[in-house]
C-alpha positions as CSV (number, residue, x, y, z in Angstrom):
1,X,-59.4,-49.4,-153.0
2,X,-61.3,-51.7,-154.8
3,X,-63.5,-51.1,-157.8
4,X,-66.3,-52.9,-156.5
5,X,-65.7,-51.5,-153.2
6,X,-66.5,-47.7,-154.7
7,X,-69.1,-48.5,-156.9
8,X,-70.9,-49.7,-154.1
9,X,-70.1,-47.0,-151.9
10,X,-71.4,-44.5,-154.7
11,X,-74.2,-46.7,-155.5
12,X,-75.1,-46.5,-151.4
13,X,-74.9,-42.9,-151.4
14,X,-77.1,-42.3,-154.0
15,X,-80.2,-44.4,-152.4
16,X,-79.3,-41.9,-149.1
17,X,-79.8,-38.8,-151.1
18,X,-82.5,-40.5,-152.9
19,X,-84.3,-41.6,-149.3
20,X,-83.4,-37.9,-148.0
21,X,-85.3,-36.0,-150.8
22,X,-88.4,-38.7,-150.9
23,X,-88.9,-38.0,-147.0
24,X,-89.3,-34.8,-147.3
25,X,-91.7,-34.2,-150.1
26,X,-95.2,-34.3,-148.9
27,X,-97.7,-37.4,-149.2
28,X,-99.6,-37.2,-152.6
29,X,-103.1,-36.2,-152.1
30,X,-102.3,-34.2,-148.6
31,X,-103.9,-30.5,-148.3
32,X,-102.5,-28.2,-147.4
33,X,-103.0,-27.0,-143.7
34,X,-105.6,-24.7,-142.6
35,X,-109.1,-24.4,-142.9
36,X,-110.9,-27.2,-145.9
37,X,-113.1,-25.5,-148.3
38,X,-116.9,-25.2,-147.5
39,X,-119.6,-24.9,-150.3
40,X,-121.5,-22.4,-148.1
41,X,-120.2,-20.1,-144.9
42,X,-120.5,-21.6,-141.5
43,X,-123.9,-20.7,-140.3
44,X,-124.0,-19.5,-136.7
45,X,-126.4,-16.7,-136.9
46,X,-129.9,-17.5,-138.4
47,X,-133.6,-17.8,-137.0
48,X,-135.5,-19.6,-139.0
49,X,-135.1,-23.1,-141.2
50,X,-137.7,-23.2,-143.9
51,X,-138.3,-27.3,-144.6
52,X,-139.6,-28.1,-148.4
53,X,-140.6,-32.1,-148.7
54,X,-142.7,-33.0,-151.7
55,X,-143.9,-29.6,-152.3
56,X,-145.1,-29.0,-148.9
57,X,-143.2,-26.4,-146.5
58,X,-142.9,-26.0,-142.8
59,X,-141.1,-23.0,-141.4
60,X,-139.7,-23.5,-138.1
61,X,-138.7,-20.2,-136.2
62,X,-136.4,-19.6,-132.9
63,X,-137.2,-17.5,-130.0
64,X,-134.6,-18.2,-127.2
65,X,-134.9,-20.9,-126.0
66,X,-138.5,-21.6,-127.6
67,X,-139.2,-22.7,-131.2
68,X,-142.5,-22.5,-133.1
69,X,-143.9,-23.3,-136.3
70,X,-145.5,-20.9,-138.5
71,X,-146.2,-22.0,-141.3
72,X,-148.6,-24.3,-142.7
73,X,-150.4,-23.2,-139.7
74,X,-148.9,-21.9,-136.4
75,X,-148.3,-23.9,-133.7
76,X,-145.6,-24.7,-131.1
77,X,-142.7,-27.0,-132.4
78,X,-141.6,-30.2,-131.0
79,X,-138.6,-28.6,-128.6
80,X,-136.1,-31.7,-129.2
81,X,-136.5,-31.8,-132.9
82,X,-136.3,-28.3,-133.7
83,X,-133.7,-28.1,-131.7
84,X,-132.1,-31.2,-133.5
85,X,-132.6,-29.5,-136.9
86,X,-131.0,-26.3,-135.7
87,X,-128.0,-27.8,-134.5
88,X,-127.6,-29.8,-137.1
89,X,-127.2,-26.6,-139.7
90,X,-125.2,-24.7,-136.9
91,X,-122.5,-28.1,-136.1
92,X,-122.3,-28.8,-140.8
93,X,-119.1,-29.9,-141.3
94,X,-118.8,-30.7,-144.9
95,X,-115.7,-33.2,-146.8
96,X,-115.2,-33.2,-150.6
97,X,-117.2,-32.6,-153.4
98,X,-118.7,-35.9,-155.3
99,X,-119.3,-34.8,-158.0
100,X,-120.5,-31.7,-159.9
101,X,-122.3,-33.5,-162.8
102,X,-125.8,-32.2,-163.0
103,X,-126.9,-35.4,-164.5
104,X,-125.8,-37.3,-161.3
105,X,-128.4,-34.9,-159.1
106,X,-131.3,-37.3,-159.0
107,X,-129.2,-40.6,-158.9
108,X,-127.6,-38.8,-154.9
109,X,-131.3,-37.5,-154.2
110,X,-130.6,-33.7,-154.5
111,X,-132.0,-32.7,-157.9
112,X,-134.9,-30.2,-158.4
113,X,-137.6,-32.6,-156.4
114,X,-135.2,-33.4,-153.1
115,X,-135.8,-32.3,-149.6
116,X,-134.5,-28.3,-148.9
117,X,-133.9,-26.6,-146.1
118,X,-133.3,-23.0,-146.4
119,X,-131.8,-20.9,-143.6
120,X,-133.0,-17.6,-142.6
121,X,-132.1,-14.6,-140.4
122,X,-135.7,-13.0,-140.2
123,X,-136.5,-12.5,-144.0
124,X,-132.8,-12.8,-145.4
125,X,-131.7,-16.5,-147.2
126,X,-128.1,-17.2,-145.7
127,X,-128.3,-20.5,-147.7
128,X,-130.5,-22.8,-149.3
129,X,-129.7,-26.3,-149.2
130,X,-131.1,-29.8,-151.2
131,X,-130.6,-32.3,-148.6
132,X,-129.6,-35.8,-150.7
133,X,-129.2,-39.6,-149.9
134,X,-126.7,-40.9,-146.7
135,X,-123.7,-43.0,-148.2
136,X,-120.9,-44.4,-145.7
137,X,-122.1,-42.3,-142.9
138,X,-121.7,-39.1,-145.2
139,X,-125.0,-36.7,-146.3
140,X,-124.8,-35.5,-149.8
141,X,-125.7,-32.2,-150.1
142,X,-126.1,-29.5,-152.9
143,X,-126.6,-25.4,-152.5
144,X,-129.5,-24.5,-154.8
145,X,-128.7,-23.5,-157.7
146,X,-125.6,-25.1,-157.7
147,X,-123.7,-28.2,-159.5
148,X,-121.5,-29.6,-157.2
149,X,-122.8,-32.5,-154.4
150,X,-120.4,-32.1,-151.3
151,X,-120.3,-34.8,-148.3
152,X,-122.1,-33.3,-144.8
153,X,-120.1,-35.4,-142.1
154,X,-123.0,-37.5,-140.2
155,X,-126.4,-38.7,-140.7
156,X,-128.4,-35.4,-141.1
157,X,-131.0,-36.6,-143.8
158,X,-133.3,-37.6,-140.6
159,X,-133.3,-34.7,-138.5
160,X,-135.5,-32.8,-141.8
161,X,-137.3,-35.8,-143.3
162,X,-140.7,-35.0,-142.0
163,X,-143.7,-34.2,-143.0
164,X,-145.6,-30.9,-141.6
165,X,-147.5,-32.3,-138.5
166,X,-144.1,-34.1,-137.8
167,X,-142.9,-30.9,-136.4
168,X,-145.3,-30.1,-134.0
169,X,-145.0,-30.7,-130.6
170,X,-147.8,-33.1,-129.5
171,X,-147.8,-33.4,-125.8
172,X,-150.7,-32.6,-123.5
């Protein structure tokens, strides 16, 4: 045979093994399978969402398939947006962390002043959340007391964003 001919042929063979062992190696940045890390349990279980906005809180408790607020002062809650709120805490799916830089807190809206919701099962805190600014269809979210700002999948700023009255149910 010819030289060129099995340099070549050695040469080809070592791109196939090459190919072969690049295949098979996983994608960089790929997780592995099963479930993604969560900064806080999935919450199925709980009663009551407590709702803190510029110092002012509104507790919102379940009943079946009633809700009512109790606090500042009782009343009955606006049935489509408590049951908005609830379902939005029970359906959090979360993505990766952005950052767990404490200075970055007030610059993603979570830091000391930001909306919180905490989440209660009669008088025990399941979690306690700082609710932060929506980027790219993402929520950034802290757990008090915590550094690291995680991604909520949706919009979910909205569905606690109001002020006490705004909880009430106000038909006749």
């Amino acid at each position: 045979m010819n030289r060129k001919t099995l340099l070549a042929g050695a040469a080809f063979a070592g791109l196939l093994v090459l190919a072969i062992v690049v295949m098979r190696s996983p994608e960089k940045g790929d997780r592995p399978t099963g479930e993604a890390p969560r900064p806080i349990a999935k919450l199925e279980d709980f009663d009551t969402l407590v709702v803190t906005k510029g110092g002012a809180s509104t507790t919102i408790k379940k009943a079946g398939a009633d809700y009512q607020v109790t606090t500042p002062v009782p009343y009955a809650a606006d049935k489509d947006s408590a049951k908005q709120a609830f379902e939005a805490i029970e359906n959090l799916e979360f993505g990766t962390i952005v950052t767990d830089q404490k200075s970055k807190h007030d610059e993603y809206e979570v830091g000391a002043n930001a909306l919180r919701v905490e989440v209660k099962k009669g008088d025990q805190a399941l979690a306690d959340l700082r609710i932060g600014k929506v980027a790219s269809g993402m929520t950034l979210v802290r757990q008090d007391g915590k550094d690291e700002v995680w991604q909520a999948v949706g919009s979910i700023k909205w569905t606690f964003d109001r002020d006490a009255a705004g909880g009430r149910d106000k038909s006749i």
